[in-house]
C-alpha positions as CSV (number, residue, x, y, z in Angstrom):
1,X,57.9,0.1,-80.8
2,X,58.7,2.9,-78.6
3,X,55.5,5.4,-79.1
4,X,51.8,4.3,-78.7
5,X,49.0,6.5,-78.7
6,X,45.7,5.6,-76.9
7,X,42.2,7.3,-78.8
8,X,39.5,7.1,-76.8
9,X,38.9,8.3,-73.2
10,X,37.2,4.4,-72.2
11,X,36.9,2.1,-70.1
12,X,38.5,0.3,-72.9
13,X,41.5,2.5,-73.6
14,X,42.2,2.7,-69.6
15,X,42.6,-0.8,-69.8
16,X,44.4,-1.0,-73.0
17,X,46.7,1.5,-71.5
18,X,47.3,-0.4,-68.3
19,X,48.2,-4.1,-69.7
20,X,50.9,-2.1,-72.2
21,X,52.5,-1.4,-68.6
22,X,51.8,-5.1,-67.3
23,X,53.2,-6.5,-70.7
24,X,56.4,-4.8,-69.8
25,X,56.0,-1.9,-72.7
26,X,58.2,1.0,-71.1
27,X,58.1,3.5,-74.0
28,X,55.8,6.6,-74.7
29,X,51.6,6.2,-74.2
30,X,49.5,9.1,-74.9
31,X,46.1,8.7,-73.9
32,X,43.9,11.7,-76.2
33,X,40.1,12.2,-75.1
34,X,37.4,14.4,-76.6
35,X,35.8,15.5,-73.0
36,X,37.7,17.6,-69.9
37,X,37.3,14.3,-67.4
38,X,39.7,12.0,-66.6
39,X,38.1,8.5,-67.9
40,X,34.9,7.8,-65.8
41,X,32.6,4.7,-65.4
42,X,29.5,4.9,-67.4
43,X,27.1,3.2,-65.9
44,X,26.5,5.3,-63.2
45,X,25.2,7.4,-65.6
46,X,22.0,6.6,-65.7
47,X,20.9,5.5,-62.2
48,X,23.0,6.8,-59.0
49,X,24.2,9.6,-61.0
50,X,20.5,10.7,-61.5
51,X,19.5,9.4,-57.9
52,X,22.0,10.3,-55.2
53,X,24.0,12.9,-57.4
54,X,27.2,13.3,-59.2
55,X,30.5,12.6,-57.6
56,X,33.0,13.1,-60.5
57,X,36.1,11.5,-58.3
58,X,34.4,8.6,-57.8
59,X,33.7,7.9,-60.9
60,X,37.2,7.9,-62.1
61,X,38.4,4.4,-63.2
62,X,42.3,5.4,-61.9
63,X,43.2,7.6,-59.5
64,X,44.2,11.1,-61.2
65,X,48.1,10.1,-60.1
66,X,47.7,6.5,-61.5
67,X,48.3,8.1,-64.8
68,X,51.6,10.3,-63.7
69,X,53.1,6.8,-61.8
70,X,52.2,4.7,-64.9
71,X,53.8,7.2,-67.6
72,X,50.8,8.3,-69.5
73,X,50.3,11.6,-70.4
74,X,47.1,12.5,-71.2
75,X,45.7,14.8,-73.8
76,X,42.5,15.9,-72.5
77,X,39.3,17.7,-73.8
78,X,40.7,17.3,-77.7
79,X,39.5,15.1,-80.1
80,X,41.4,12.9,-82.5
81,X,39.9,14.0,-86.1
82,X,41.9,11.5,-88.1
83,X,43.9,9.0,-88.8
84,X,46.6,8.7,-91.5
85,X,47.4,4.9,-91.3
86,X,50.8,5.5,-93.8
87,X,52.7,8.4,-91.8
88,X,51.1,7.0,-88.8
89,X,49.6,10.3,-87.1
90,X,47.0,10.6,-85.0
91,X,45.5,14.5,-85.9
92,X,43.8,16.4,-83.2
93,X,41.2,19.1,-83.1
94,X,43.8,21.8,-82.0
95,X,46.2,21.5,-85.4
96,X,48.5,19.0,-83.5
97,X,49.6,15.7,-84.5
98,X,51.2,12.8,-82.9
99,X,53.3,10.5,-83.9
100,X,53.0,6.7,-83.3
101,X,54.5,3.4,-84.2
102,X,51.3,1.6,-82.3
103,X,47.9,2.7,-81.9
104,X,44.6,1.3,-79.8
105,X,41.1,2.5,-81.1
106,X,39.0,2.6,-78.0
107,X,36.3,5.4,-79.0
108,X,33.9,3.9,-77.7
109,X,30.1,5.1,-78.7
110,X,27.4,8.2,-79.1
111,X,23.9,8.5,-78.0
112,X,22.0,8.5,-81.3
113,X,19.7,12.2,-81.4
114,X,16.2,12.6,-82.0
115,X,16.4,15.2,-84.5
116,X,12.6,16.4,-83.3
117,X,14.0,16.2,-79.6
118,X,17.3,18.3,-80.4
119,X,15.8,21.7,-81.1
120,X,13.1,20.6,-77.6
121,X,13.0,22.9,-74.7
122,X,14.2,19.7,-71.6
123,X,15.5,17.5,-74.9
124,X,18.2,15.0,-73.3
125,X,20.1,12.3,-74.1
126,X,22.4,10.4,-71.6
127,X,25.8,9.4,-72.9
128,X,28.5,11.3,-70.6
129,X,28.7,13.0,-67.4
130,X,27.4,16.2,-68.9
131,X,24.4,14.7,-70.0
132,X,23.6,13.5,-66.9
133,X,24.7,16.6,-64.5
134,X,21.9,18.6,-66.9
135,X,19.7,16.1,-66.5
136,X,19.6,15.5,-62.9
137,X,19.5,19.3,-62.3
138,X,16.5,18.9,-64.2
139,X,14.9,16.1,-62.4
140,X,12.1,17.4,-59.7
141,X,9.2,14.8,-57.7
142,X,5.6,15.7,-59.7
143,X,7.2,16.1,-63.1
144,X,6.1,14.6,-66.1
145,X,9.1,12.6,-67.6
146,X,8.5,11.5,-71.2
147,X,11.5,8.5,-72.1
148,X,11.8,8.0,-76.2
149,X,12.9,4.4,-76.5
150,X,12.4,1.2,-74.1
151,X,16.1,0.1,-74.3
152,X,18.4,-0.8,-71.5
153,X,19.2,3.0,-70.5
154,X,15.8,4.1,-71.2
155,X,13.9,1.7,-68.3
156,X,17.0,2.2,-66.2
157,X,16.2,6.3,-66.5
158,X,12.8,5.3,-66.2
159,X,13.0,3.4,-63.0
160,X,15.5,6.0,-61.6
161,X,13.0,9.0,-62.2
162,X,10.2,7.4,-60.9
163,X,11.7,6.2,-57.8
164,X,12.8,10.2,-57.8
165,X,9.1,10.9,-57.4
166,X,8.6,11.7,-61.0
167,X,5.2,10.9,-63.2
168,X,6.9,8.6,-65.8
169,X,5.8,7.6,-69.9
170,X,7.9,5.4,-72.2
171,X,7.2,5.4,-75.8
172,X,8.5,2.4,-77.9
173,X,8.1,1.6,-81.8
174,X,8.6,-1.8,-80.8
175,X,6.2,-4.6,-79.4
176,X,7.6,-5.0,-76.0
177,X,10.5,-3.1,-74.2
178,X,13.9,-4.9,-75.0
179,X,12.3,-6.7,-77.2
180,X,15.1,-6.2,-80.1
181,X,17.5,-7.7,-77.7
182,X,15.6,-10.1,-75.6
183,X,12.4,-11.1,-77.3
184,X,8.4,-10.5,-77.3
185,X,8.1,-12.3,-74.0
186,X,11.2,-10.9,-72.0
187,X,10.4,-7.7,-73.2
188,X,6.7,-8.2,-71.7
189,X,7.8,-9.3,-68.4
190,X,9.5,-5.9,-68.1
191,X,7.0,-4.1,-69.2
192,X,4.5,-5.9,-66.5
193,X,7.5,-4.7,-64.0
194,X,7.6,-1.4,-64.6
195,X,3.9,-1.1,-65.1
196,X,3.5,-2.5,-61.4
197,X,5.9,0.6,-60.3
198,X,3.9,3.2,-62.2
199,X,5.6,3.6,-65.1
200,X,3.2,3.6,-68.1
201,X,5.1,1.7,-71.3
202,X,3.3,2.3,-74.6
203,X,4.1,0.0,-77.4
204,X,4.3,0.0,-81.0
205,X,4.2,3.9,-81.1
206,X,6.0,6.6,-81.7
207,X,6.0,10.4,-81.7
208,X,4.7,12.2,-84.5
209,X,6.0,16.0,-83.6
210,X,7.0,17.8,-80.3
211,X,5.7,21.1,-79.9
212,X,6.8,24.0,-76.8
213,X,3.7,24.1,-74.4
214,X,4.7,26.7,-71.9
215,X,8.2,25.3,-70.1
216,X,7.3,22.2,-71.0
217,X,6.8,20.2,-74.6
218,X,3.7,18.5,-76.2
219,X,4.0,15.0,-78.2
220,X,1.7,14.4,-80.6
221,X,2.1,10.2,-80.3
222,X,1.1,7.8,-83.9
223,X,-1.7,6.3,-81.8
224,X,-3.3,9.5,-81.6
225,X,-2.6,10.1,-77.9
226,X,-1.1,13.4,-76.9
227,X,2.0,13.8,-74.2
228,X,2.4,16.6,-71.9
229,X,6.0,16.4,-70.4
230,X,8.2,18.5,-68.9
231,X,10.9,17.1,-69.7
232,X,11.8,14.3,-72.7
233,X,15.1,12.1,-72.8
234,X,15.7,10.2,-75.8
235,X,17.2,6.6,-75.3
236,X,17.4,5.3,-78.7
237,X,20.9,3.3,-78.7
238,X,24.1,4.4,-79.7
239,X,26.5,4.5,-82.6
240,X,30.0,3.7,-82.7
241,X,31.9,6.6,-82.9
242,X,34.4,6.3,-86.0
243,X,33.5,9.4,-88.1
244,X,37.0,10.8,-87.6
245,X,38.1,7.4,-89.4
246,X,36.6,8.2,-92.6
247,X,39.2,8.3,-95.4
248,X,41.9,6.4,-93.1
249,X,41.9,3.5,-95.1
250,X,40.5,1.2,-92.7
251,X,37.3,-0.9,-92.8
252,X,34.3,0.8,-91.5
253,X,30.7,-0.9,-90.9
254,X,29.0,-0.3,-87.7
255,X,32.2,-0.2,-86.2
256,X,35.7,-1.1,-87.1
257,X,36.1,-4.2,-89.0
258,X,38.7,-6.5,-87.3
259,X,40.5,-9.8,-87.4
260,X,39.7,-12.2,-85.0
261,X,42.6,-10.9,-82.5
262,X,41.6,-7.2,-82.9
263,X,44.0,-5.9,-85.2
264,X,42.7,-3.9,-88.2
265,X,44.7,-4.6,-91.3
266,X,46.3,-1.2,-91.0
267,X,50.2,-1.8,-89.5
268,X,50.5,-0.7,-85.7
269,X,46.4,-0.4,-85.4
270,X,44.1,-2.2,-83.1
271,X,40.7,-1.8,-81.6
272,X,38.6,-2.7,-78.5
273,X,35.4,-1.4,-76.9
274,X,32.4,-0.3,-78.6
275,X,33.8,0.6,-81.8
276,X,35.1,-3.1,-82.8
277,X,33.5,-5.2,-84.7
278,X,35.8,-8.6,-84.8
279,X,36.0,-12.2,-85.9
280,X,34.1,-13.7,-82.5
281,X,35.2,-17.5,-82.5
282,X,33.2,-18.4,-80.0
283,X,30.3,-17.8,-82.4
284,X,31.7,-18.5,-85.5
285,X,30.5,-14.5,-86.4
286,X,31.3,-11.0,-86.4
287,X,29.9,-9.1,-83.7
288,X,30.0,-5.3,-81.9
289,X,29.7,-5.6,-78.7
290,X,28.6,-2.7,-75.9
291,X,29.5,-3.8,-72.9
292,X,31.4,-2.7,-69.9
293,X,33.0,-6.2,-69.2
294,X,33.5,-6.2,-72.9
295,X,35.7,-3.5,-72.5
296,X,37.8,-4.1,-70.4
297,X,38.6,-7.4,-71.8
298,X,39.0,-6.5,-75.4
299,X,41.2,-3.2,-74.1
300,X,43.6,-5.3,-72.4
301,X,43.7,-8.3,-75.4
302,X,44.1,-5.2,-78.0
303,X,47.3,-4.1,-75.8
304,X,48.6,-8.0,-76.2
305,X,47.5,-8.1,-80.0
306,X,49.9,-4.6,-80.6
307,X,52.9,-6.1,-78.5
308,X,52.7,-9.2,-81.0
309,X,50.5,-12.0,-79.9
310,X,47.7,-13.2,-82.0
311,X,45.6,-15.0,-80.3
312,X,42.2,-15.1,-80.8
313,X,39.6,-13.0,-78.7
314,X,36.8,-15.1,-78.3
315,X,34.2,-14.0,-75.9
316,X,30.9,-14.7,-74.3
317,X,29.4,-11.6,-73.9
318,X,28.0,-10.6,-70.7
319,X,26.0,-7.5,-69.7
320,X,23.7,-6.2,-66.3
321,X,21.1,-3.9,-65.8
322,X,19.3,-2.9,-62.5
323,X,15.8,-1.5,-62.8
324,X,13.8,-0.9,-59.3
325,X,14.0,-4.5,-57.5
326,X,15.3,-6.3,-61.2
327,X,18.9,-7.2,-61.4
328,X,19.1,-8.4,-65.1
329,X,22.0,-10.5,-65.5
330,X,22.5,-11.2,-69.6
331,X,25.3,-13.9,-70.8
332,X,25.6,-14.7,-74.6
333,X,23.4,-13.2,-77.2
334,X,20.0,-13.4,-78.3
335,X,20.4,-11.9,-81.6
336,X,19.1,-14.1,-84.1
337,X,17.5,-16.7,-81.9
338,X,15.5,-19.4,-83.7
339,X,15.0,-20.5,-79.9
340,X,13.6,-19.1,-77.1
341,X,12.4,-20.7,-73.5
342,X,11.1,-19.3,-70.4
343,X,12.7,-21.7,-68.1
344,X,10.6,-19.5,-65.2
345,X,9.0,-16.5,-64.6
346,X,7.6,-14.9,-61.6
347,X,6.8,-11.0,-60.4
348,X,10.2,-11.4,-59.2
349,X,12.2,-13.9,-60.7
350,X,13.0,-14.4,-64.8
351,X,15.0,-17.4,-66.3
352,X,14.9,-17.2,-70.1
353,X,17.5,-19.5,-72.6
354,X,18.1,-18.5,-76.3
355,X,19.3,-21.1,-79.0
356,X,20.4,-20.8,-82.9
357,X,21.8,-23.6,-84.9
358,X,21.8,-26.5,-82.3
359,X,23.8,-24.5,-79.7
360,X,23.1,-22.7,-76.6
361,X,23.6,-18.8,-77.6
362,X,22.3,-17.2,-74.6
363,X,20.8,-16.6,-71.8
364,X,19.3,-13.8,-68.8
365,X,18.9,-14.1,-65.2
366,X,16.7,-11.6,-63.4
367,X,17.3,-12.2,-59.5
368,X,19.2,-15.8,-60.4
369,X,22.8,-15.5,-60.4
370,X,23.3,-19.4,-60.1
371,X,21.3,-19.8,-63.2
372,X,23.3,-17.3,-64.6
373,X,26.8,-19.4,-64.0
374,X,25.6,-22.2,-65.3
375,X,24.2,-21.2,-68.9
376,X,27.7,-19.0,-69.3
377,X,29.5,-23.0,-68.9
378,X,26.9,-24.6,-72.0
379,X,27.8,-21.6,-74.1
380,X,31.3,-21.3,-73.6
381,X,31.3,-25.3,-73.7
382,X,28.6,-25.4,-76.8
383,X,26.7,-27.3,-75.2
384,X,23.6,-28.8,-77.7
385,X,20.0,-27.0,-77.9
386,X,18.2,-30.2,-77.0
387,X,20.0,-31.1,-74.1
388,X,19.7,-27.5,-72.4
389,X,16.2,-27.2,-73.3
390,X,15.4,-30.4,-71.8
391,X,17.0,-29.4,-68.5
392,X,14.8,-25.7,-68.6
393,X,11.5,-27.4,-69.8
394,X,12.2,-30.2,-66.7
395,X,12.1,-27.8,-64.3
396,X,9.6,-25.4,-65.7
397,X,7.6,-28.1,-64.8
């Protein structure tokens, strides 16, 4: 293997790029990206970004040399736009294509668009660093901030704006924020903690029509309510971004389908980050996975996986989120829960375990980190439903 070209401009393709150097690989990488930057971190993004302001260099996962010293070139600010899996090209925005015997798909994902918020006046999404420069410049104390979706990036806007000085609404189809991710009651507490900072949450709405009121935009809501905001940002989730795979050959469903080591079916081709959607053995399922830590560890067992190993990735997800005083700690999943158990809750304190077939699945911490250690040993050790939820119901009372 002497050529291997890097897609994406990840946290996941950085670290792709950098075990191919630790695995003793000493021929060509080319790393291509869609935007101008050098690969930045992302969470940022959507609370000191916002807050203090936008530092671009210290964002940067590497050091702009780091790159040169390693030997990868990068192709910046062109997008790959296919794939051709038998010829093994990679084919750019700009005509070009290059050549590869390997290749790591780390595309990572894209903010899903409103369609009514698109056409807006102060419509915003946050995704990448030029969402949120235009965003912050938009930002001023006394505003009226409308937020479209009570997901992890929404309350962290949310709690970012209003601790900007802002007036602040969240609009959610669902019954609680989170509540797709976390549960009723998880979602609840959140909503309580925002409420108690001055952020109104309205549930199990949505908005019927935007309409221009001056500088600023009016929501008609499906409760009947109407919105005055200067400014909307839609946080609605993401997608993973694998339209330029279309017609590649390879298996696409909400994400690149892989094996349980990352590789795609296709000779040379792996995939890490958002995009991949693999064999987690850990689970016994498939799974997609957003996460920063995520990431980085699937970017650097990809790199392994296209050198020649095939071992396994199996994983235990983990995920944070800050919002105002809340440090959410999340370990496991609590997709498909048949089990759920507030081991304690308090105005500032949250200890909630998840369970599906017998088994610990999951688990989040809010201001606990030893909690939070603990429940990431029963899942990766499988440790049984009954015995856990003895332990939390023992000392929930």
């Amino acid at each position: 293997m002497r050529k291997i070209v890097v897609v994406g401009g990840s946290l996941a393709a950085v670290h792709a790029s950098e075990s191919l150097r630790q695995e003793g690989f000493e021929g060509e990488i080319t790393m291509v990206s869609a935007e101008p930057h050098l690969p930045y971190d992302r969470p940022p993004l959507s609370k000191e970004a916002l807050s203090s302001g936008i530092d671009v260099e210290k964002l940067y996962l590497r050091e702009p040399g780091w790159y040169e010293e390693n030997g990868i070139t990068t192709r910046l600010g062109t997008a790959a736009v296919g794939l051709d899996v038998t010829d093994r090209t990679v084919s750019l925005a700009d005509g070009t294509d290059l050549d590869y015997d390997g290749v790591v798909l780390a595309t990572g994902s894209a903010a899903r668009r409103l369609p009514a918020v698109a056409g807006v006046p102060g419509g915003h999404v946050v995704r990448d660093l030029a969402d949120a420069q235009l965003l912050k410049e938009k930002l001023r104390p006394g505003q009226h901030l409308v937020l479209i979706g009570a997901g992890f990036i929404g309350l962290e806007i949310a709690a970012t704006a209003r601790q900007l000085g802002l007036d602040v609404t969240v609009v959610e189809v669902g019954r609680a924020p989170l509540a797709r991710a976390l549960g009723d009651d998880v979602g609840q507490w959140f909503r309580e903690t925002h409420a108690r900072h001055g952020v109104e949450v309205v549930c199990t709405c949505s908005v019927e029509r935007f309409e221009r009121n001056g500088d600023g935009v009016r929501a008609e809501l499906s409760n009947g309510n109407v919105l005055n905001a200067d400014l909307v940002v839609a946080g609605i989730g993401a997608n993973p971004a694998v339209g330029w795979l279309e017609g590649s050959g390879l298996s696409l469903a909400n994400g690149v389908l892989c094996a349980s080591d990352l590789s795609t079916g296709a000779p040379g081709v792996v995939a890490a980050g958002d995009i991949a959607r693999w064999y987690n053995p850990v689970y016994d399922e498939e799974m997609r996975v957003e996460h920063w830590t995520n990431a980085v560890e699937q970017g650097r067992h990809a790199a392994r996986t296209l050198l020649g190993s095939r071992d396994a990735f199996g994983a235990v997800p983990y995920f944070w989120s800050d919002q105002f005083e809340a440090k959410l700690r999340f370990v496991g999943t609590g997709t498909a829960a048949t089990e759920i158990v507030v081991e304690e809750a308090s105005e500032d304190r949250l200890i909630a375990v998840y369970g599906r077939d017998g088994l610990v699945r999951g688990a989040v911490c809010v201001n606990a980190p030893r909690q939070l250690a603990k429940y990431r040993g029963a899942i990766r050790d499988q440790v049984p439903w009954a015995d856990a939820v003895g332990a939390a119901r023992a000392a929930a009372n």
